[in-house]
C-alpha positions as CSV (number, residue, x, y, z in Angstrom):
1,X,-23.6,21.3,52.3
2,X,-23.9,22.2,55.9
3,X,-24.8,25.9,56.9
4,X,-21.9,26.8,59.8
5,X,-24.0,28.0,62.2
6,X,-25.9,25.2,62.7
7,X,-23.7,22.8,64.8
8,X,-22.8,19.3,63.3
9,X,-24.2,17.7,66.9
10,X,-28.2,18.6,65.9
11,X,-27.4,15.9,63.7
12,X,-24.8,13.8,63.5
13,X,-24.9,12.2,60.5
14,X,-24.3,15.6,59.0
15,X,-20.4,15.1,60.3
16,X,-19.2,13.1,57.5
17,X,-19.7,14.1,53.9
18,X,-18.3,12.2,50.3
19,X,-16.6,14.0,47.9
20,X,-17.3,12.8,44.3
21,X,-15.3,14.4,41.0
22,X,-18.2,15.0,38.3
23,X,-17.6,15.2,34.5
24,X,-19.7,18.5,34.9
25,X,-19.2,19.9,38.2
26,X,-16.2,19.3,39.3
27,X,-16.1,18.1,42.8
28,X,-19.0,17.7,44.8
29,X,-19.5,17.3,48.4
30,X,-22.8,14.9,49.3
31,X,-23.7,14.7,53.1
32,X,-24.1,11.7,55.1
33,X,-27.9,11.2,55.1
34,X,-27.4,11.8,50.7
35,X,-24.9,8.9,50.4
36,X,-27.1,6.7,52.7
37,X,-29.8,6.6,49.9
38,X,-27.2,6.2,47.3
39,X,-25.2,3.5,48.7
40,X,-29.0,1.5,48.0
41,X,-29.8,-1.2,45.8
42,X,-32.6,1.0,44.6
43,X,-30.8,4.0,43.7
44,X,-27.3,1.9,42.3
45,X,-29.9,0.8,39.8
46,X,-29.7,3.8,38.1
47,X,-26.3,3.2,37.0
48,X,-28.1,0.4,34.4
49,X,-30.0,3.2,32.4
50,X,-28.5,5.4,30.1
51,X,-29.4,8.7,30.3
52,X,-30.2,8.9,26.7
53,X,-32.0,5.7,25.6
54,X,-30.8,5.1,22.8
55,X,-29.0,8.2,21.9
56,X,-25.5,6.5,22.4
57,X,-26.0,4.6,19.3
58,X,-26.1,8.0,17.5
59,X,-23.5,10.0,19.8
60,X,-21.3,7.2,21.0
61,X,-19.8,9.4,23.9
62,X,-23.3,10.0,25.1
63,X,-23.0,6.6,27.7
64,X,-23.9,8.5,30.7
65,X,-26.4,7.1,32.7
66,X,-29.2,8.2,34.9
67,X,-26.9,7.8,38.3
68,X,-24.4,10.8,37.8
69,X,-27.1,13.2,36.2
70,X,-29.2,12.3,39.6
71,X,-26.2,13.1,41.4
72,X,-26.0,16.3,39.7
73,X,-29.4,17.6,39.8
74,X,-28.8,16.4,44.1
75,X,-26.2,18.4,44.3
76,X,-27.7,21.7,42.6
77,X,-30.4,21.7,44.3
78,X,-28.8,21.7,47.8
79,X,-26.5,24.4,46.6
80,X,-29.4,26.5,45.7
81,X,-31.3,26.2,48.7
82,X,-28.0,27.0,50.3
83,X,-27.4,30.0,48.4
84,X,-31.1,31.4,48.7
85,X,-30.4,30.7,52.7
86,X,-27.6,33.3,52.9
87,X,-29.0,36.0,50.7
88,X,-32.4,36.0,52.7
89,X,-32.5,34.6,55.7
90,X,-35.8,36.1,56.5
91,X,-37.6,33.6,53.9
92,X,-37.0,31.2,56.8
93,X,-35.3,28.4,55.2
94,X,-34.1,25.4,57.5
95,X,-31.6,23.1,57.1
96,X,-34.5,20.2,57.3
97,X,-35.9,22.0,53.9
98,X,-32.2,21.9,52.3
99,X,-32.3,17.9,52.9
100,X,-35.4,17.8,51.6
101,X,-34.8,19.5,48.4
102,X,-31.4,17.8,48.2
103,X,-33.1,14.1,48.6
104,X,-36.0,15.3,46.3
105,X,-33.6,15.9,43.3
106,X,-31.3,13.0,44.0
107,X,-34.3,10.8,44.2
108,X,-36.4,12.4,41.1
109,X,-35.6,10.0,38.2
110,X,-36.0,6.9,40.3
111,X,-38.9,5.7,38.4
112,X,-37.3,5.6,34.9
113,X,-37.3,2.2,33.3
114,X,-35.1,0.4,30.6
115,X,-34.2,3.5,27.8
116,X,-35.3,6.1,30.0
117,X,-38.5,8.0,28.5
118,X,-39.0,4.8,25.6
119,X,-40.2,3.0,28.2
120,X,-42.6,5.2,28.8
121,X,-43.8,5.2,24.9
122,X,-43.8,1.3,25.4
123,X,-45.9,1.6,28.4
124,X,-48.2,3.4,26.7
125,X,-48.7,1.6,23.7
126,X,-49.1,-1.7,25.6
127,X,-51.4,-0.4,27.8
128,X,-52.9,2.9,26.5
129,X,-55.1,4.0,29.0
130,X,-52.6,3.7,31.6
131,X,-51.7,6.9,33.8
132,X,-48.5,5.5,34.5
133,X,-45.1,8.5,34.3
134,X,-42.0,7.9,35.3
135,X,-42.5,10.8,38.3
136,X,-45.1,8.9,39.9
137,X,-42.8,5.8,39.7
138,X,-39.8,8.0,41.2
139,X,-41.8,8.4,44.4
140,X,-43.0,4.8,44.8
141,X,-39.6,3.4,44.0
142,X,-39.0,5.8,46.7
143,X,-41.0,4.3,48.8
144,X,-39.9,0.8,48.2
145,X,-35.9,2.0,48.9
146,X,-36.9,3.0,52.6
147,X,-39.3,-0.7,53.2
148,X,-36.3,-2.3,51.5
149,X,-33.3,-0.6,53.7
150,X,-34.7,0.1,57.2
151,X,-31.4,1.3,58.2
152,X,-31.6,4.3,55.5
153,X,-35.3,4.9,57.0
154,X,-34.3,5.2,60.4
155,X,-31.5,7.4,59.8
156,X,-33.9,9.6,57.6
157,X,-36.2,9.6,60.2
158,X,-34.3,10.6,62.9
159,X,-34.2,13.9,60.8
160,X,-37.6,14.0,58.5
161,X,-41.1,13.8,59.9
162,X,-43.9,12.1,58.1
163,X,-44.3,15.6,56.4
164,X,-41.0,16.0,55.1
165,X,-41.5,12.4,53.0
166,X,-44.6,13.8,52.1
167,X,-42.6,17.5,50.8
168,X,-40.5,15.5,49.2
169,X,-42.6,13.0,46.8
170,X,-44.0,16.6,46.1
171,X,-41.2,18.1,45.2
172,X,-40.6,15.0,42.3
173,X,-44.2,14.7,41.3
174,X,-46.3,17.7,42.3
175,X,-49.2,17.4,44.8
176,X,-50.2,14.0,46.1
177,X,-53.8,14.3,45.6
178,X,-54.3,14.9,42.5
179,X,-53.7,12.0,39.8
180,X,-51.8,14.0,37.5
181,X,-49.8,16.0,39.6
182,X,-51.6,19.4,38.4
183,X,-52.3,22.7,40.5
184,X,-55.8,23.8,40.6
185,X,-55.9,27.8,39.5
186,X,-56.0,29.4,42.8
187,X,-56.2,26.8,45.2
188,X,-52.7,25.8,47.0
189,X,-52.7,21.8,47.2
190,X,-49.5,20.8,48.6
191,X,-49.3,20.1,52.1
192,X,-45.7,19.5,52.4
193,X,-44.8,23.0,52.9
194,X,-47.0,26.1,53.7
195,X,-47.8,28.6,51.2
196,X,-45.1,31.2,52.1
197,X,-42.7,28.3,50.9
198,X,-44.0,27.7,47.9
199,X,-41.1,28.7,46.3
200,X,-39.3,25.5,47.1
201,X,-41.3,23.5,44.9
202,X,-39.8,25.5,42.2
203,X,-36.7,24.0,42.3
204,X,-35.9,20.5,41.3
205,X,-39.2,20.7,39.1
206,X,-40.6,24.1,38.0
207,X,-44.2,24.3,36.6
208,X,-44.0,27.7,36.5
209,X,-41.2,28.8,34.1
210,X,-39.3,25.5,33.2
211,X,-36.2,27.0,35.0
212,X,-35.0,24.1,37.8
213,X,-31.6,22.4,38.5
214,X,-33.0,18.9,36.6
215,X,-33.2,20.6,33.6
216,X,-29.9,22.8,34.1
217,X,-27.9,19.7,34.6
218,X,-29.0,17.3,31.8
219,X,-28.7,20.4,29.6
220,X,-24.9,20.5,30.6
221,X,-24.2,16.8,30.7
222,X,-25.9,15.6,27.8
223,X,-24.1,18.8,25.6
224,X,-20.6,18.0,27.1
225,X,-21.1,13.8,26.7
226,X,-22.6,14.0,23.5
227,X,-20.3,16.4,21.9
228,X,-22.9,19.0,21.0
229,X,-22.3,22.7,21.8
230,X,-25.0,25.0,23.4
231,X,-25.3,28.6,24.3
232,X,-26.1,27.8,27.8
233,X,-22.9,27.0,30.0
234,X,-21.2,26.3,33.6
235,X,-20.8,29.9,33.7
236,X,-24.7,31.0,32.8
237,X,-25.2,28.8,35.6
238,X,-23.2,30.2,37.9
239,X,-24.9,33.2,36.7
240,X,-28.5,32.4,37.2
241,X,-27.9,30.7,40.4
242,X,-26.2,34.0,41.7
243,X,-29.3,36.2,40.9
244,X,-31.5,33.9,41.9
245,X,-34.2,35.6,44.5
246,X,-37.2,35.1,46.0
247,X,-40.2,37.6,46.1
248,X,-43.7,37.6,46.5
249,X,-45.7,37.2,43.1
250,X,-49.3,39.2,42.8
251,X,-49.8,37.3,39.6
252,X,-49.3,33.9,41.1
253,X,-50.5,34.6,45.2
254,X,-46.9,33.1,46.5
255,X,-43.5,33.2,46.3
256,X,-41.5,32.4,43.3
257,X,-37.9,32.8,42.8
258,X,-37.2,35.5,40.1
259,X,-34.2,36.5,38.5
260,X,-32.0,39.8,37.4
261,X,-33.6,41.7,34.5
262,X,-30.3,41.6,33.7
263,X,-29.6,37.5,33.5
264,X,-32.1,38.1,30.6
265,X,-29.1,36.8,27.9
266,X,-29.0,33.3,30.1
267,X,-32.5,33.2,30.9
268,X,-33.1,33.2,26.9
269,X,-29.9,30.0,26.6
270,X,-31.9,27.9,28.9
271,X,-35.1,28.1,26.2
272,X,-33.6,28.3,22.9
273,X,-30.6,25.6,24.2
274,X,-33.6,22.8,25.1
275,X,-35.2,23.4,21.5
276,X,-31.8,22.6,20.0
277,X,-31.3,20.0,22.3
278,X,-34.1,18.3,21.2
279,X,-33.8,19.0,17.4
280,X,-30.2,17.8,17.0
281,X,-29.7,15.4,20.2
282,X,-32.9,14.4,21.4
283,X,-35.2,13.9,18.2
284,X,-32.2,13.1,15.8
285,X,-34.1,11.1,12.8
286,X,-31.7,8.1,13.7
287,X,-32.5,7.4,17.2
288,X,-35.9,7.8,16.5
289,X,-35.4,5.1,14.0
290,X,-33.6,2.8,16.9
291,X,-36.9,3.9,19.6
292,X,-39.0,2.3,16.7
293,X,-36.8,-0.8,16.6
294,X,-36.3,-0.8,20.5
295,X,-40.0,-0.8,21.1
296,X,-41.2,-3.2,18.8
297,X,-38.6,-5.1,20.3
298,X,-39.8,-4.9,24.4
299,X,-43.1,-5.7,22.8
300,X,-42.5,-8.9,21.0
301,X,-40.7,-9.8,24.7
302,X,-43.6,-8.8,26.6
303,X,-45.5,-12.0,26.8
304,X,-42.3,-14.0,27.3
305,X,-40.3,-12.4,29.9
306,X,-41.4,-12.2,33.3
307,X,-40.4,-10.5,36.5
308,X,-41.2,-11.5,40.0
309,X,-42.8,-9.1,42.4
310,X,-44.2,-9.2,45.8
311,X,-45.7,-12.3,47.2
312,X,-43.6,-14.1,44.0
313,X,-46.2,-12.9,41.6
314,X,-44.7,-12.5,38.2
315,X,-45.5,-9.8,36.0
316,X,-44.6,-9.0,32.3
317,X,-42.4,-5.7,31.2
318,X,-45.4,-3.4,30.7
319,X,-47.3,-4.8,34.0
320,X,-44.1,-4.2,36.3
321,X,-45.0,-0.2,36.6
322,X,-48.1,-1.9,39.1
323,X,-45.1,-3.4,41.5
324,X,-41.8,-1.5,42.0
325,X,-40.4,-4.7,43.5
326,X,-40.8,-6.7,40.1
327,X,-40.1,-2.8,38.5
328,X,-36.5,-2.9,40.3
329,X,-35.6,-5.4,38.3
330,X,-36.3,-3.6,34.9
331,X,-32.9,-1.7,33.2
332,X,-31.5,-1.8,30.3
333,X,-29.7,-5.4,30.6
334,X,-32.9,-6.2,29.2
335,X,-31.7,-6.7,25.8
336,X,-29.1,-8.8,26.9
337,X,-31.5,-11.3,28.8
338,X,-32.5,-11.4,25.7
339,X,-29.9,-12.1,23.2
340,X,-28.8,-14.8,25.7
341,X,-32.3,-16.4,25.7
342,X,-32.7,-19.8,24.5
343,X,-36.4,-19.4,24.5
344,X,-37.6,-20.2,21.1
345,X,-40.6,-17.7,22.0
346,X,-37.7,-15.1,21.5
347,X,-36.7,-15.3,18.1
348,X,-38.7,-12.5,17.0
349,X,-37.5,-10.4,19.5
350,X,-33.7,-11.6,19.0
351,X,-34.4,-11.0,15.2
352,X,-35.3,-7.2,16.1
353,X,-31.9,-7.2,18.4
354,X,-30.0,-8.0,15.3
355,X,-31.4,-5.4,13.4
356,X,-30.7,-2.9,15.8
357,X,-27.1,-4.0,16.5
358,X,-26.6,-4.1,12.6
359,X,-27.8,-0.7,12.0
360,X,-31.0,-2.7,10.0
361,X,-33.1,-0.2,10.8
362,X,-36.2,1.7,9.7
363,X,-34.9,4.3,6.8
364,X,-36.2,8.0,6.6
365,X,-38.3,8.3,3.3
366,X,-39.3,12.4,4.5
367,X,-39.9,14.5,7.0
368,X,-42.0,18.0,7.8
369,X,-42.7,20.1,10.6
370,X,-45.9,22.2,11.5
371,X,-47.5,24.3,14.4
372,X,-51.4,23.3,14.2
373,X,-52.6,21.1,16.4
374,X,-55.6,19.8,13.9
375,X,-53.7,17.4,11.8
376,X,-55.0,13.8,12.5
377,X,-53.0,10.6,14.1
378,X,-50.0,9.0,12.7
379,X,-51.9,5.9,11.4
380,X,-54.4,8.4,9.6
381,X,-51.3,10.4,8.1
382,X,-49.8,6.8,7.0
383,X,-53.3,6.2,5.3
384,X,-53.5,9.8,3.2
385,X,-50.4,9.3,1.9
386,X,-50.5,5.6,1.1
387,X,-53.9,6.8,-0.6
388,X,-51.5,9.2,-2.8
389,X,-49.6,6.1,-4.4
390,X,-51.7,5.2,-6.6
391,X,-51.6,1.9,-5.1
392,X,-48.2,1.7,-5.3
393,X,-48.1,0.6,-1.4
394,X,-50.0,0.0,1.4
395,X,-50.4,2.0,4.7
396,X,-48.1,-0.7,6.7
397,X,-45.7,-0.5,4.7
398,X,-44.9,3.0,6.4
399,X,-44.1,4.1,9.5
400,X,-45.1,7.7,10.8
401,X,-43.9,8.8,14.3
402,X,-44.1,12.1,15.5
403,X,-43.3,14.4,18.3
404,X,-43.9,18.5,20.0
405,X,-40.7,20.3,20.4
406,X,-40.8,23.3,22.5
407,X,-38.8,25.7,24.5
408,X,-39.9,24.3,28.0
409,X,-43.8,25.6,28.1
410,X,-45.7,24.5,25.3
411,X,-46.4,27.3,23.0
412,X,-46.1,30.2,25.4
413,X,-42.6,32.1,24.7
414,X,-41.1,31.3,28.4
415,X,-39.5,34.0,29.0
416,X,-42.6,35.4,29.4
417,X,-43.3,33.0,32.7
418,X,-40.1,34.3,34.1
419,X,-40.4,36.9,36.9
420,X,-37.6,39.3,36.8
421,X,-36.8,42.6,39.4
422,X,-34.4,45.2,38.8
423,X,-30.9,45.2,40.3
424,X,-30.7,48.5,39.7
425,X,-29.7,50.8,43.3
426,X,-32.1,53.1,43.0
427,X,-35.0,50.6,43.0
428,X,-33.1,47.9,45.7
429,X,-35.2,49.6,48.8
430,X,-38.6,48.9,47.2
431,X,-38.2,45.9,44.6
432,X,-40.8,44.8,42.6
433,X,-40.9,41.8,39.9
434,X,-42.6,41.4,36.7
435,X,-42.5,39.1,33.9
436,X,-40.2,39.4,31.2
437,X,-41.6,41.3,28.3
438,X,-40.8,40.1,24.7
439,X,-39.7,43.8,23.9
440,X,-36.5,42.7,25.9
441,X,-35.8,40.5,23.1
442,X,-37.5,42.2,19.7
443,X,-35.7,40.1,16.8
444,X,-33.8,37.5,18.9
445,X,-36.8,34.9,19.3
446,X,-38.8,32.8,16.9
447,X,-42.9,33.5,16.1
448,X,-43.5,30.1,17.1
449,X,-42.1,28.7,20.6
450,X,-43.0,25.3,19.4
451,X,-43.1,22.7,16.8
452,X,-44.5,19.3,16.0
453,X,-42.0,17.6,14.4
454,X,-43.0,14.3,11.9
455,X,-40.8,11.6,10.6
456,X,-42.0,9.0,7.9
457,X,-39.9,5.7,7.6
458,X,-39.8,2.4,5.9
459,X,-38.5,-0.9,6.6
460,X,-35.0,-1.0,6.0
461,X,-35.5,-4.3,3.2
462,X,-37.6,-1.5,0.8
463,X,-35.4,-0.6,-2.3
464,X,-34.9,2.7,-3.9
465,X,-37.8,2.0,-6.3
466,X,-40.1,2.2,-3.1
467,X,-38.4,4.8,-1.4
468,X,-38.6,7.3,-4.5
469,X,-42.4,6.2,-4.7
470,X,-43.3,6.8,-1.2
471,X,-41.4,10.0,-0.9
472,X,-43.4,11.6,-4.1
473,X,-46.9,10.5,-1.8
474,X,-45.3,12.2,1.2
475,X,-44.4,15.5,-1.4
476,X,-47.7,15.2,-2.6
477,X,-49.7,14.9,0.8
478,X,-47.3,17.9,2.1
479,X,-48.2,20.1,-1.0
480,X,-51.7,19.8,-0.2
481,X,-51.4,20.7,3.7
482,X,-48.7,23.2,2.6
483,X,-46.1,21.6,4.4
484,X,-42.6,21.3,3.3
485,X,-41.1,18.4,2.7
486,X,-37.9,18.7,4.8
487,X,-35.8,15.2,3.6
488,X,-35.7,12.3,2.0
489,X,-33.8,9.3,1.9
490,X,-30.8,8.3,0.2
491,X,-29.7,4.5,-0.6
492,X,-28.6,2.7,2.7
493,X,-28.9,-0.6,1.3
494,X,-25.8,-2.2,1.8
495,X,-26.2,-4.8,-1.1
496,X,-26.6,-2.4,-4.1
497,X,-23.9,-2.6,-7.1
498,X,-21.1,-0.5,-6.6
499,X,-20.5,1.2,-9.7
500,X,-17.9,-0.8,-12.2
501,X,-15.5,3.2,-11.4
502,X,-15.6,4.5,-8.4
503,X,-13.0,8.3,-7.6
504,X,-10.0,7.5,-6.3
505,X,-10.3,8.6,-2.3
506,X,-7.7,10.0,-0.6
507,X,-7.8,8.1,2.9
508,X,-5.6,11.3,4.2
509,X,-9.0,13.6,3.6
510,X,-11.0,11.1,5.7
511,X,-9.0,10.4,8.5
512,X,-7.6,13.9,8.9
């Protein structure tokens, strides 16, 4: 990851480099200063989340964790940098900004807790006017893995001035003084890197068009782990990160990287491959069912189970985010602290455990999807259709969760956020870029760029009788919104009367 012409004795650390074989690519080579951080208490943690929550109970291959995918994202990003270093050295790129971009995406899921992004929905519902993201927690468990290893912070800082830390909590969260980690329309807020580099922002986390090595890589690893094919492959990768170029953007007052007009094919597999991502992977009506299960579960835990901080102050699950030193100790071995519990305080959350592990777990009476934004909360959706039973049940006895879907920026088509130039020679001497136009893709995208997707489940000890009584509500409630009821729910209960004839199976059919 080292340029050749700059001499290994600027830096000697820079001399020894680790080679690691990746599932995705291949193998990698991660620089001294790199494998300092990850040799860390802090960082090995990650190896205790799974990079999809609970999706492995869906996708059993799916058992990667949030260490290789940060390892991933670590390495891309260096090897854009790198490549955007040869092509045009006149942007001035040093190797101090390479580390920096490298340590930035190696470092930017940090602040995940147990389950990834459910923690987050448990965070919230525990506390909901908490600010609290996982980004914000990536740069002060950050910050806690150079206090806790001083060795790791010299090194660094033999290298990195205070501004360099600074460009790189950027680079994970966006800039540091604002609380949400939004640009201002016109007003350049991050003071890690002038304005004239404002294109390295763009790589480990892109607000402009969504395209950035994070996404590239879990895109790759979670479709090869989980068994689920994409359009977007290694070698639409290798393809965008070859005609990847940086110009100067009128529309935007800095420098953005841009593409080939021509990478247009790719630049549409990254959109459309997130949405399916999402629909099939992601959002899949089962591990939404386990979330529900998994939350309720941390909650019923939460005034039990205690985790020390600083100064031996103890702090419950959804206090932790406040101190990353009781925060370290959060992963997913959660749920085995507490099946092993003897705490009799427990037994409602050991109950949930058991559920989960036995597949007892909220059943799918219908789902619908839509694209306005006026519909009302879940717990008022519950209400309407509960109010279209006729009695029959009551608002709790359902469970309404629902989530927005989108191609990577909201409900703007973003391909349209993509600046492209021409490749072509007659136009190399004077290149100017220009966002992609739809009419480059007339009949190959969707009217809508995003949809809210909504579930409605039941306890899993409801009967048919119930199920068939709540899904006509749901109909009903749709009908009248114009919605479409999508699915409903067939018999999962495992005690029901097997018919006194059942067809002969051949086991050769199954099993083939």
């Amino acid at each position: 990851m080292i340029s050749p012409e700059i001499p290994d004795t600027i830096w000697p650390c820079f001399a020894m480099t680790r080679e690691v074989n990746d599932i995705v690519h291949g193998v990698i080579k991660l620089p001294h200063p790199l494998t300092d951080v990850i040799d860390t208490a802090e960082f090995q943690r990650l190896r205790h989340l799974q990079q999809l929550g609970v999706g492995a109970r869906v996708y059993p291959s799916a058992n990667h964790t949030r260490f290789e995918h940060s390892l991933g994202v670590g390495y891309l990003a260096g090897k854009m940098v790198g490549k955007l270093m040869r092509r045009q050295p006149e942007l001035g790129i040093t190797e101090v900004d390479r580390l920096c971009v490298s340590l930035a995406g190696l470092c930017h899921d940090l602040g995940h807790g147990p389950f990834s992004h459910l923690f987050d929905q448990f965070v919230l519902q525990r506390k909901p006017n908490s600010k609290w993201t996982h980004e914000f927690g990536s740069i002060q468990m950050f910050d806690l893995l150079l206090e806790n290893n001083p060795d790791v912070n010299h090194t660094l800082r033999t290298i990195l001035t205070d501004r360099d830390f600074i460009f790189i909590k950027e680079c994970i969260y966006g800039p540091l003084d604002d609380g949400n980690g939004t640009d201002k329309k016109g007003e350049y807020r991050y003071k890690g890197r002038p304005i004239d580099k404002s294109f390295l922002y763009d790589i480990v986390s892109n607000k402009h068009d969504g395209l950035d090595v994070d996404r590239f890589d879990y895109m790759l690893r979670d479709s090869l782990l989980s068994g689920v094919a994409i359009t977007f492959n290694k070698l639409g990768l290798k393809r965008l990160l070859s005609m990847a170029r940086v110009f100067y953007s009128e529309l935007d007052g800095c420098r953005r990287i841009c593409y080939a007009e021509k990478a247009k094919t790719e630049l549409e597999a990254v959109g459309s491959t997130r949405f399916h991502l999402h629909k099939v992977l992601y959002q899949h009506k089962t591990a939404r069912a386990c979330e529900l299960i998994v939350v309720e579960l941390l909650a019923a835990a939460d005034d039990v189970l205690r985790f020390e901080g600083k100064d031996k102050k103890m702090y419950r699950m959804s206090e932790a985010v406040e101190d990353m030193q009781a925060y370290y100790r959060l992963d997913d071995s959660v749920l085995r602290t507490i099946e092993n519990s003897t705490d009799d305080r427990l037994k409602e959350a050991k109950r949930l455990l058991a559920d989960l592990n036995r597949r007892r777990i909220p059943h799918l009476i219908g789902m619908t999807m839509f694209t306005s934004d006026c519909l009302p909360t879940d717990d008022v959706i519950a209400q309407r259709i509960a109010e279209r039973s006729d009695g029959a049940f009551q608002p709790s006895d359902l469970i309404v969760n629902s989530t927005y879907v989108h191609r990577g920026m909201g409900r703007v088509n973003p391909l349209e956020c993509v600046l492209v130039y021409s490749d072509h020679k007659d136009v190399r001497a004077n290149r100017t870029v220009h966002p992609l136009s739809s009419d480059h893709f007339r009949g190959e995208i969707p009217t809508d760029f995003g949809v809210r997707y909504l579930w409605v489940f039941c306890p899993s000890h409801k009967d048919d009788a119930f199920k068939k009584v709540a899904y006509e509500a749901f109909k009903h409630w749709c009908t009248n919104l114009s919605l479409t009821p999508i699915k409903r729910a067939l018999s999962a209960n495992t005690n029901a009367v097997l018919p006194a004839k059942r067809p002969r199976t051949n086991l050769d059919k199954i099993f083939d």
